[in-house]
C-alpha positions in Angstrom: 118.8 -103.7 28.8 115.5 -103.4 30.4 113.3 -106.7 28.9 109.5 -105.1 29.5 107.4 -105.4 27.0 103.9 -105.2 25.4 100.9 -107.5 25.4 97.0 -106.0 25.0 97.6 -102.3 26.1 99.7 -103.8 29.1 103.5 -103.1 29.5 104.9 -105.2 31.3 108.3 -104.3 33.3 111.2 -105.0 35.5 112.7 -102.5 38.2 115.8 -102.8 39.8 116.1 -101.1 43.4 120.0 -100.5 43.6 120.3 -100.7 47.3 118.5 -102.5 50.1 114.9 -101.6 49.7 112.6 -101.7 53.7 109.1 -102.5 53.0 107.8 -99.0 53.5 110.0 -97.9 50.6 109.1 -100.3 48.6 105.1 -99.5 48.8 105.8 -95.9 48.1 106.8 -97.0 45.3 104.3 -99.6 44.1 101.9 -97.0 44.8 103.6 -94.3 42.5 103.9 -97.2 39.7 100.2 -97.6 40.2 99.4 -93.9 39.6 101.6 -93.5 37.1 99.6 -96.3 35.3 96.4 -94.7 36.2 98.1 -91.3 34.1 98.9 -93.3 31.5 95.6 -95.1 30.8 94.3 -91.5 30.8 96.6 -90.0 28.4 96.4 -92.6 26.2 92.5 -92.5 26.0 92.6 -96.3 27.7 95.0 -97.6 25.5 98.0 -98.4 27.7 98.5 -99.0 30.6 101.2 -100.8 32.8 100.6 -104.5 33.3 103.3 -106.9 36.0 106.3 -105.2 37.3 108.7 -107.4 38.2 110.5 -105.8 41.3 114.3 -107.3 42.3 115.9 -105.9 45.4 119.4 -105.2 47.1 120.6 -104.6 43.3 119.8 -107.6 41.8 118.3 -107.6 38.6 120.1 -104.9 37.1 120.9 -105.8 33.5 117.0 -106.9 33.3 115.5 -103.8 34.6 113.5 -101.2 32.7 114.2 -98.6 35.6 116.8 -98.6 38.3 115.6 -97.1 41.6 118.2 -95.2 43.0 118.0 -94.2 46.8 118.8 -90.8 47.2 117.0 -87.6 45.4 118.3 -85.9 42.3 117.1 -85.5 38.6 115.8 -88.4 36.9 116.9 -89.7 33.2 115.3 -92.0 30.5 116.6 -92.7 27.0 114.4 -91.8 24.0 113.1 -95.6 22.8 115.0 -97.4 25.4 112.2 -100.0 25.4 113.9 -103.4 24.4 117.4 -102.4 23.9 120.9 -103.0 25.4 122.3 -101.2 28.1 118.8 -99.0 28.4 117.3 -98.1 31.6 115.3 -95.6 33.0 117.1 -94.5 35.9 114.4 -92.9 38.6 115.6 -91.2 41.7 114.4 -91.6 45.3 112.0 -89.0 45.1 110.0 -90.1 42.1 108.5 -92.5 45.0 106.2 -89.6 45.7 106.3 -88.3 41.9 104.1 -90.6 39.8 104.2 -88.0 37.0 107.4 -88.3 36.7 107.4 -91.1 36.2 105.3 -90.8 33.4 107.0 -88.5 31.6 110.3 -90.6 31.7 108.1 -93.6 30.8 106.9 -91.7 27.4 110.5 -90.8 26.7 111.4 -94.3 27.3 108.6 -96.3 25.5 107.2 -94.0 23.2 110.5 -91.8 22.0 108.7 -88.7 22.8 111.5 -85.8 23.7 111.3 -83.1 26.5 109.2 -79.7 25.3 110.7 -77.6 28.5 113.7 -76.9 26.4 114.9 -76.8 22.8 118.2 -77.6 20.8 120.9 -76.4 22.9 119.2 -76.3 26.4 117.4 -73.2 25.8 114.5 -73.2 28.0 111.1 -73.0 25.9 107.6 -74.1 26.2 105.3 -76.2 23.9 101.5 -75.3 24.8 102.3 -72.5 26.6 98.8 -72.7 28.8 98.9 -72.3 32.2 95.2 -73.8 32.5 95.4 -76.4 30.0 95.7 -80.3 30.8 98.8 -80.7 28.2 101.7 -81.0 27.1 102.9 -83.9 30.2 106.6 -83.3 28.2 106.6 -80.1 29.0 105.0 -79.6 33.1 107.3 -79.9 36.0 106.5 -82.1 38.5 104.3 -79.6 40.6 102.1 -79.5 37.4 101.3 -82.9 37.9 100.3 -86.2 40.2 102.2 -85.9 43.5 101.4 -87.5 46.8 101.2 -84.7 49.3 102.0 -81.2 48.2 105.4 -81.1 48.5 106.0 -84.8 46.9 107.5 -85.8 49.6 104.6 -88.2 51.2 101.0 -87.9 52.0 97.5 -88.2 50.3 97.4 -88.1 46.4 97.4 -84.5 45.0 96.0 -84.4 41.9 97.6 -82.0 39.3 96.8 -80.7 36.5 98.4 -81.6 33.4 97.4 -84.9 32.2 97.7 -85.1 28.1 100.2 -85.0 25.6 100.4 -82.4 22.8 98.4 -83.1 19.6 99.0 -81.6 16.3 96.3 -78.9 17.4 98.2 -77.4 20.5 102.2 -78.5 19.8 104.4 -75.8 19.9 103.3 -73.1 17.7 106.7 -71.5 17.7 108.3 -74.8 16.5 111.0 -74.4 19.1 111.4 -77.5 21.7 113.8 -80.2 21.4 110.2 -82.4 20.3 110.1 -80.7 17.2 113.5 -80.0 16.5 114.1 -84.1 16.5 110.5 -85.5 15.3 109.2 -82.4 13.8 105.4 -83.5 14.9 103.6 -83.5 18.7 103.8 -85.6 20.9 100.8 -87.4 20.2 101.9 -88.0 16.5 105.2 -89.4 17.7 103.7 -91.7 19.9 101.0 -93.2 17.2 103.7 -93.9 14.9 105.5 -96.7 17.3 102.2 -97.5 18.6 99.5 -97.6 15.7 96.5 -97.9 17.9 97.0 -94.9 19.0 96.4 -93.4 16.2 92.5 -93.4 16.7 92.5 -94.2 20.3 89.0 -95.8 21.2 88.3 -94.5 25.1 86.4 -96.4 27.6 89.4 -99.4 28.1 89.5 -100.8 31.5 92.0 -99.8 33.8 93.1 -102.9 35.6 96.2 -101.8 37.9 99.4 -103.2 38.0 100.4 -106.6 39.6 103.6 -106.1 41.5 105.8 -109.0 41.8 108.6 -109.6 44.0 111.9 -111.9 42.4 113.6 -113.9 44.4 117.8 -112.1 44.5 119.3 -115.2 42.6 120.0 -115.6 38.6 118.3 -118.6 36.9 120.4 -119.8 34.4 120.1 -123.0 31.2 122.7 -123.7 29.4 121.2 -125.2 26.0 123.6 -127.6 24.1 123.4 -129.2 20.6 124.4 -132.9 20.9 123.1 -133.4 17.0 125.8 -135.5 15.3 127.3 -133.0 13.7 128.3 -131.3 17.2 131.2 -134.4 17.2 133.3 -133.1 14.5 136.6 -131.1 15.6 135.5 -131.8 19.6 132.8 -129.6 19.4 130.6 -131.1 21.6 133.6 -131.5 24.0 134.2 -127.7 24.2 130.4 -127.0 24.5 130.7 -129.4 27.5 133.8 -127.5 29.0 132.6 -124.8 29.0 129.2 -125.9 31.0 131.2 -127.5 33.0 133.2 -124.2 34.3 129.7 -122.3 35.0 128.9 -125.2 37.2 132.0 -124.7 39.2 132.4 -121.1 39.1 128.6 -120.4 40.8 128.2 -119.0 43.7 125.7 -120.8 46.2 122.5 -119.9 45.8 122.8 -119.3 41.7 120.8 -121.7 39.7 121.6 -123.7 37.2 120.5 -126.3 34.9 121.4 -128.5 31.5 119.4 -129.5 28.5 120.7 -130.6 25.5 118.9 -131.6 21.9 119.4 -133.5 19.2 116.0 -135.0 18.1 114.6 -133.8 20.4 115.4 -132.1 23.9 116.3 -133.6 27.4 116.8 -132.0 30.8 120.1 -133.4 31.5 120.7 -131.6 34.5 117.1 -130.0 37.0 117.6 -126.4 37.6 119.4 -126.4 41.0 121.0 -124.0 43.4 124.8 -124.9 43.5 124.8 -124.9 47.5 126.7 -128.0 47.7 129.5 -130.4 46.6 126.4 -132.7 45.7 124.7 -130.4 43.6 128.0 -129.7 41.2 129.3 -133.6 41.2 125.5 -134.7 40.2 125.6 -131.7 37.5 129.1 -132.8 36.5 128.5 -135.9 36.1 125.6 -135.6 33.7 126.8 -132.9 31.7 130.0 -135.4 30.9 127.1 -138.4 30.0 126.2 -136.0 26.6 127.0 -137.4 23.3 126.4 -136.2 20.0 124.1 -138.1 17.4 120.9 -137.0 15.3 119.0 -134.1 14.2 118.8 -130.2 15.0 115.6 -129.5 17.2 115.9 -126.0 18.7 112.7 -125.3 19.1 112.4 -128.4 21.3 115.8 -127.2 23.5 114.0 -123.8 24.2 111.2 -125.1 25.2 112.9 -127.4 27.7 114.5 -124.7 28.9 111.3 -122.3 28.8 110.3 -124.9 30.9 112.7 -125.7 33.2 113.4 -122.0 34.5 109.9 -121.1 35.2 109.1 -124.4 36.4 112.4 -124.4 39.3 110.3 -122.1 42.2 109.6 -118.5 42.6 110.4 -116.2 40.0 114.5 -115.2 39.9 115.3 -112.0 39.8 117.4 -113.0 36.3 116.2 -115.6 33.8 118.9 -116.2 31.5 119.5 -119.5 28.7 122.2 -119.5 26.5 121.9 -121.5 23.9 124.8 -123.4 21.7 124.9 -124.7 18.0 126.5 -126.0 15.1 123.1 -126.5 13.0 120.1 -125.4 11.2 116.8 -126.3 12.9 115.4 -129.1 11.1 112.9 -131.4 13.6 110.7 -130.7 16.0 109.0 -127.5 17.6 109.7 -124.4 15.3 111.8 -122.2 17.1 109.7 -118.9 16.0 107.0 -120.3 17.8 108.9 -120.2 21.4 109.8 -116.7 21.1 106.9 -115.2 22.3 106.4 -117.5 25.3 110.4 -116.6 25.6 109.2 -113.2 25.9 106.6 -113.3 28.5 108.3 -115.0 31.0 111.3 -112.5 30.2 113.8 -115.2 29.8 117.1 -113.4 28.3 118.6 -116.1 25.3 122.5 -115.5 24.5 123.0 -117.7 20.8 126.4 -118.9 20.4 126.4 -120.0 16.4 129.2 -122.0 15.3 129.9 -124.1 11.9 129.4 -123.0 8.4 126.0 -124.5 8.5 124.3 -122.6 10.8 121.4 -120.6 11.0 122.5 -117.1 11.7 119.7 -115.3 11.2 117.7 -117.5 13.1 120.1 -117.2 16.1 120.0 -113.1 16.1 116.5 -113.5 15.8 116.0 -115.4 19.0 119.0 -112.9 20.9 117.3 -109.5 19.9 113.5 -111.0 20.8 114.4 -111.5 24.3 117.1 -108.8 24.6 120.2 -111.3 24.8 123.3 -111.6 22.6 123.8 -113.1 19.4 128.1 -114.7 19.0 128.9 -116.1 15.9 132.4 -118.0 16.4 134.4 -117.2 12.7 134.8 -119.9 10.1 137.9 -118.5 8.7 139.7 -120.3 11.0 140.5 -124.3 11.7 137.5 -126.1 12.9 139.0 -127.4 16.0 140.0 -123.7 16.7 136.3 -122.7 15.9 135.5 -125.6 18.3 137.6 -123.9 21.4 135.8 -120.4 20.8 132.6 -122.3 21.9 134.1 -122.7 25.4 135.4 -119.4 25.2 132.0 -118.0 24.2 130.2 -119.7 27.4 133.1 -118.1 29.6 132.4 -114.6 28.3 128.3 -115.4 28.6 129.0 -116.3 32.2 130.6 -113.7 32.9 127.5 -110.8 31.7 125.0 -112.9 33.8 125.7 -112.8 37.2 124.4 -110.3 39.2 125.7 -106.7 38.2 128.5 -109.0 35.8 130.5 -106.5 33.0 133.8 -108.3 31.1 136.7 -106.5 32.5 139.6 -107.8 30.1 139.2 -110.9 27.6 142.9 -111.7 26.0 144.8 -114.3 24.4 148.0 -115.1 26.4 150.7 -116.5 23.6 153.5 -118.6 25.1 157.1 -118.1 22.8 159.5 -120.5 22.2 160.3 -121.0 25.7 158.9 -119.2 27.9 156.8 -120.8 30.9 155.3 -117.2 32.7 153.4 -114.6 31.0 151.8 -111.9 33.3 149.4 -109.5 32.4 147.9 -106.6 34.3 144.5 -105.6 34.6 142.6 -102.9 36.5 139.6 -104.0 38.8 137.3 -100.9 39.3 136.5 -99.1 43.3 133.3 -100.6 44.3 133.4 -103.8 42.9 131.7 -106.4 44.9 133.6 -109.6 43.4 135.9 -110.1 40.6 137.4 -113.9 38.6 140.4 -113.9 36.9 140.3 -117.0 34.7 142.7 -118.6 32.6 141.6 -121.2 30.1 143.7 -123.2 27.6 144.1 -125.6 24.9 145.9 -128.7 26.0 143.7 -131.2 28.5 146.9 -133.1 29.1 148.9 -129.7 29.8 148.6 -127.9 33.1 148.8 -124.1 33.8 149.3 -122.4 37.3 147.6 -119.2 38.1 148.8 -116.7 40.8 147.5 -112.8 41.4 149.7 -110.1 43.0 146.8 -107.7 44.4 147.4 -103.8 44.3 147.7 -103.9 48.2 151.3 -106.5 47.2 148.9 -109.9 48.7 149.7 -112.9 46.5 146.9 -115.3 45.9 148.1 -118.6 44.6 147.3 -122.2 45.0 147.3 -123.0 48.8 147.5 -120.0 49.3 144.1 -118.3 49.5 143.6 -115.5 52.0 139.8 -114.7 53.2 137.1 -114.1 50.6 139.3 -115.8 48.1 137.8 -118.8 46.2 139.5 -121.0 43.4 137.8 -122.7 40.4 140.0 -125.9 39.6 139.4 -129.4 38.4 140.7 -131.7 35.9 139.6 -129.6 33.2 141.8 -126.7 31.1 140.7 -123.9 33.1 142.2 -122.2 36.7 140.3 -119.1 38.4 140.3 -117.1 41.3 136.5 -115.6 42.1 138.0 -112.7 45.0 135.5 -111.3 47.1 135.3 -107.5 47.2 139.1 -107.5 45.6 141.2 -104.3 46.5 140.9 -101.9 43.6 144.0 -100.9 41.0 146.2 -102.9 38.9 146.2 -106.8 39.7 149.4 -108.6 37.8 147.7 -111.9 36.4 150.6 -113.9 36.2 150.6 -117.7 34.5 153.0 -120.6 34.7 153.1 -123.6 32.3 153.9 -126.0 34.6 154.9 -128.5 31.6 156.1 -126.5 28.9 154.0 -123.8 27.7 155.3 -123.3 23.6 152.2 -125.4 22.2 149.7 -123.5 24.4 147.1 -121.5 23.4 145.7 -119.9 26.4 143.3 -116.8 27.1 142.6 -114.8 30.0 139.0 -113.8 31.0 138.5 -110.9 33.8 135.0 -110.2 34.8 133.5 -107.8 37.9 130.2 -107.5 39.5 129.9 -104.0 40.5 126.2 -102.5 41.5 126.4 -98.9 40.1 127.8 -100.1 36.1 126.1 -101.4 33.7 126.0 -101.0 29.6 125.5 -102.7 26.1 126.1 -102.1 22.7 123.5 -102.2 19.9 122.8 -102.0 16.2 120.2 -100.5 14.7 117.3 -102.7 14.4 115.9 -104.1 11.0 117.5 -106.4 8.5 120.7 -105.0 7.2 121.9 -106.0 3.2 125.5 -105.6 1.9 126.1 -102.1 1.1 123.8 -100.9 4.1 125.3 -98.4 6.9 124.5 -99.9 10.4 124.4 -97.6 13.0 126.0 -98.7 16.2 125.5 -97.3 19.8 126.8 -97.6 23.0 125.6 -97.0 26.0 127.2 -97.2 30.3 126.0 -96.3 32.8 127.0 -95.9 36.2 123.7 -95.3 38.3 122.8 -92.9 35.3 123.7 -92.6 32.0 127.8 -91.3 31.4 129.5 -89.3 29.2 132.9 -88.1 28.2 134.3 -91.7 27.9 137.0 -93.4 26.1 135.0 -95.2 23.4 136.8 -97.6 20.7 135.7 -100.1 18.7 136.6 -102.8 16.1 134.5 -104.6 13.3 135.7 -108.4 13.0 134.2 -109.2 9.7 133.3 -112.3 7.1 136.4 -112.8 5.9 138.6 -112.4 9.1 139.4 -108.5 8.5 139.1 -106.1 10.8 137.8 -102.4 10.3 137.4 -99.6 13.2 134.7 -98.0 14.7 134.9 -94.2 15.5 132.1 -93.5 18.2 130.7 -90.0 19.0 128.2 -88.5 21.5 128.2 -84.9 19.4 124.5 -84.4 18.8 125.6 -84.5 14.8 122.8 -86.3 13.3 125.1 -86.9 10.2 126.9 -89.4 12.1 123.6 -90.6 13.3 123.8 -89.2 16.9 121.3 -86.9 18.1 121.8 -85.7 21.2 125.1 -84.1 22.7 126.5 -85.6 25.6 123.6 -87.5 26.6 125.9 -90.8 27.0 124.8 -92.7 24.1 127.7 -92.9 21.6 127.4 -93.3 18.1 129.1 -94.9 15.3 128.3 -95.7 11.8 129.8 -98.7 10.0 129.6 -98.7 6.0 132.1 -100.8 5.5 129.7 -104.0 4.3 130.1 -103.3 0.2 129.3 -106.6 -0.7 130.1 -108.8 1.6 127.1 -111.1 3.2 127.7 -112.8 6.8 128.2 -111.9 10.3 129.9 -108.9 11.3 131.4 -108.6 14.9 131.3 -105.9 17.0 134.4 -105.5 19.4 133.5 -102.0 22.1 135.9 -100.8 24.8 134.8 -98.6 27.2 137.1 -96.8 29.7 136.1 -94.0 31.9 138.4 -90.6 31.8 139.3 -88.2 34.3 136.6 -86.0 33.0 133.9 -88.4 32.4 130.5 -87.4 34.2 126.8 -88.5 35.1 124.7 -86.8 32.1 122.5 -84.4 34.3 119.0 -84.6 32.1 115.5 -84.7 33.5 112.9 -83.3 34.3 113.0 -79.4 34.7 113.3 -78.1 38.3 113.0 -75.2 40.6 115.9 -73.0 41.4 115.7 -74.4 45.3 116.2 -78.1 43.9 119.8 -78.7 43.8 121.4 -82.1 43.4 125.2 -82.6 43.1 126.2 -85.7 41.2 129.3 -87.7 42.5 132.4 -88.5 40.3 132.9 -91.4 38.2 135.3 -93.5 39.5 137.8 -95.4 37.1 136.5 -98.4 35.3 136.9 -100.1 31.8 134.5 -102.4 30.5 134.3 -104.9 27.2 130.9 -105.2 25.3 130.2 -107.2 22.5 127.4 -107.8 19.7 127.1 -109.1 16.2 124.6 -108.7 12.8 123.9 -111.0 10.1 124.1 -108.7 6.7 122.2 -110.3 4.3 122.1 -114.4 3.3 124.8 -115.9 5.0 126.0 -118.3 3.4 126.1 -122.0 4.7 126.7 -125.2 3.7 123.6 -127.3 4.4 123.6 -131.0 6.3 121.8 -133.9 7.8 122.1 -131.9 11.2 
């Protein structure tokens, strides 16, 4: 999900250039970004324009990003109101470096929900103004209509074009045919005010300031944000919090960043923001994450602030700025947490909420997740509390896994041990293309010992003393054992475990996680408050480079009382099931399964691609010279996850 935003008439982005961008290239495309803004300050009589844009190289970034700069030509795509939600990105193609209307057009799909007025329902080609002269409808002009630099748009001196305005109510389609009025029945212009009241009577004259383009440095940033108050001790769940901490600090790569702060009364750096480069860095981290206690009051507001402060204050800006924050409590001391949001926001600082307990604040939690596009996990009460305790580990394993660079959960599943039995073996598929998967196991029993050992696709074994090149292992005295494989062969990898000391009292779970450049995806709900009885719509959205469809999309509802429901997703373009445009690779599902039921519902997705899954063409329309072939999807499966508080949930109120 791109995390841009908007502050006094400026958005302010992140792009993603997913490959290895030169210098040059990377100024052709400032420059477009900066004429695009120009454009868009026009069109929107001074009322927007684009502010920062963060820019991460080498495909860094990814997750963050508003648009994904591909390398090679072809036709771009945006999602309608993809501003600020999961799995959205514009994805802009190699030429739109010499296309800055372009990129406005996708911009105004992308912010602003406007649709494309060059077709109609069913791809028929149609028009909206229909004036060859005029300076409107931008949703409708190809890109020769419009901003180029040189003639061709393929490099040289600005050429100014004509069309610069979006329809009004005045000139929009006076044969009511493009897909615009078929979805919002009203222009352009009309659409656009509705999201954006000041443009409903646009004062001109604003003062175009330019964009500030800002370069991130390639590594993620990451805080993990603990609750020590003294309810955090009861059921050990302090202890599992710490676990899990404690396996991010040893499954980093060098040069990722990471830092501790914990709160109680009030908040504490633990452990400085630090690239895990060394065996010094992780034993100093180590040993101050295992110096937390638990005692005292709920300050959250204080813990984000500490870890506001602690990622922007750690050196140049990091290409991804991520805090995940852990608690049993409601927030009862300190800094109000509502007032940290918006700071949250402007240094686009992603917070992941992990909310455990029957006394937490829930609606709080999602609160903070959707404000700075992260992920809200609520860890279910209707089970033991030293269980609930272990999910928190759990929770931070999964969390680690979405936040490295180009990072999508392969496979999370429990692995049961019967009545005596010592080996269980799973299989799992690792995707072509990916740059580095971890297989971890994690269990139960600190005083029990498991063994893990893969058997790659190719038939090479990797097992303790055993490693082969590009093979690292994540192991301590703690319950966890991983292998982190660099650039692993692709196809089915046996994941098989030995209990080394018994295994019929374990309670063990396997965790698979890739980093691959070209996938990405999220699942969403709708946004707004939902109240028992409510339908929530859900969507899904992968992409890989641009937007696919023809998946294998299932889902699973984990709800208050520890039922489970399913989820049927479409991508049919049948509004009744509240998707609206065929095959455009978002899939929809409605879920109206609430009745009257407050609390947290969980939302379990599965995505696998098919032998006929393909890149949605879309864009902007072409000439019949321009021809661009899209490459198959390759194979690949990934697990998403998100959650929604449904009315009051309700809690059982304490000290802490």
């Amino acid at each position: 999900m791109g995390i841009g935003y908007l502050d006094t008439g400026h958005f302010h982005l992140t792009v993603s250039f997913r490959h290895v961008a030169d210098a040059a290239r990377i100024d052709e495309w400032r420059a477009s970004f900066q004429q695009a803004s120009r454009l868009l300050f026009d069109a929107t009589n001074g009322c927007h324009q684009f502010g920062d844009i963060r820019v991460c190289n080498a495909s860094t970034g990814g997750h963050d990003a508003d648009a994904w700069l591909l390398e090679d030509d072809g036709r771009s795509n945006s999602p309608e109101l993809g501003l600020g939600q999961p799995g959205a990105h514009m994805v802009l193609y190699g030429d739109e470096r010499f296309k800055p209307f372009v990129i406005l057009r996708h911009f105004a799909q992308y912010a602003y929900g406007v649709c494309d007025e060059f077709v109609g329902p069913g791809d028929v080609p149609t028009w909206c103004v229909e004036d060859a002269t005029g300076d409107a409808c931008v949703m409708e002009a190809a890109w020769t209509e419009g901003d180029r630099f040189g003639p061709a748009g393929t490099g040289g001196p600005l050429v100014p074009g004509r069309v610069r305005r979006f329809c009004t109510r005045e000139n929009h389609d006076p044969d009511g045919d493009t897909l615009q009025q078929s979805v919002h029945g009203t222009s352009c212009w009309e659409t656009m005010a509705a999201a954006f009241p000041e443009l409903a009577a646009p004062a001109s004259g604003g003062t175009f300031s330019g964009i500030d383009w800002v370069t991130q440095t390639s590594g993620p940033r990451l805080v993990i944000v603990l609750d020590r108050s003294g309810s955090m001790a009861d059921d050990g769940k302090i202890d599992e919090a710490k676990i899990g901490a404690h396996f991010m600090l040893d499954a980093a790569k060098a040069g990722e960043q990471l830092g501790v702060v914990s709160f109680a009364d009030s908040a504490s750096l633990d452990s400085p923001v630090l690239a895990m480069e060394d065996t010094s860095h992780r034993t100093q981290a180590h040993d101050e994450v295992a110096a937390i206690s638990a005692g005292g009051n709920t300050a959250i507001g204080d813990g984000l602030r500490a870890a506001l402060d602690a990622v922007t204050s750690s050196g140049a800006s990091a290409s991804t700025r991520t805090a995940v924050l852990v608690t049993d409590g409601i927030h009862n001391t300190g800094e109000d947490p509502e007032s940290v949001l918006p700071d949250l926001v402007k240094a686009r600082v992603r917070v992941y909420t992990i909310g455990v307990g029957i006394s937490v604040g829930t609606a709080l939690l999602q609160r903070i997740a959707d404000a700075t596009g992260g992920e809200f996990a609520r860890i279910a009460t209707t089970q033991p509390g030293v269980k609930q305790a272990e999910e928190i580990r759990h929770e931070l394993e999964r969390v680690f896994g979405l936040v490295r660079n180009n990072g999508g959960i392969v496979a999370a599943q429990p692995l049961p041990f019967l009545e005596g039995e010592q080996t269980v073996t799973r299989t799992v598929d690792i995707e072509p293309g990916s740059e580095a998967a971890t297989f971890l196991v994690s269990w139960n029993a600190p005083r029990s010992s498991l063994e893990l050992t893969l058997h790659a696709p190719d038939g090479e074994t990797i097992a303790v003393g055993a490693l082969p090149a590009g093979v690292h292992e994540i192991r301590g005295e703690r319950p966890y054992a991983a292998f982190a494989v660099d650039r692993p062969v692709d196809g089915p990898w046996a994941v098989e475990v030995t209990a080394l000391d018994g295994g019929a009292e374990l309670d063990a779970r396997l965790l698979v996680f890739s980093e691959h450049p070209h996938i990405d995806g999220g699942v969403t709900v709708g946004r707004g408050a939902y109240q028992p009885g409510d339908q929530i719509p859900v969507f899904v959205r992968m992409y890989y480079d641009r937007p696919v469809t023809n998946l294998l999309v299932r889902g699973v509802v984990r709800l208050p009382d520890g039922g489970r429901a399913p989820l049927r997703f479409v991508d049919d373009g049948d509004p009744s099931g509240a998707d609206v445009f065929a095959s455009d690779g978002r899939y929809t599902a409605r879920f109206d399964d609430t009745h009257n039921a407050p609390g947290t519902y969980v939302f379990d997705v599965t995505v696998e691609s098919t032998d006929s899954s393909v890149a949605v063409a879309g864009g902007e329309p072409v000439s019949e010279s321009e021809q661009f072939e899209l490459g198959p999807v390759p194979a690949f499966r990934r697990r998403l996850t998100t959650a929604v508080v449904v009315g009051d949930e309700p809690f059982e109120g304490g000290p802490d």
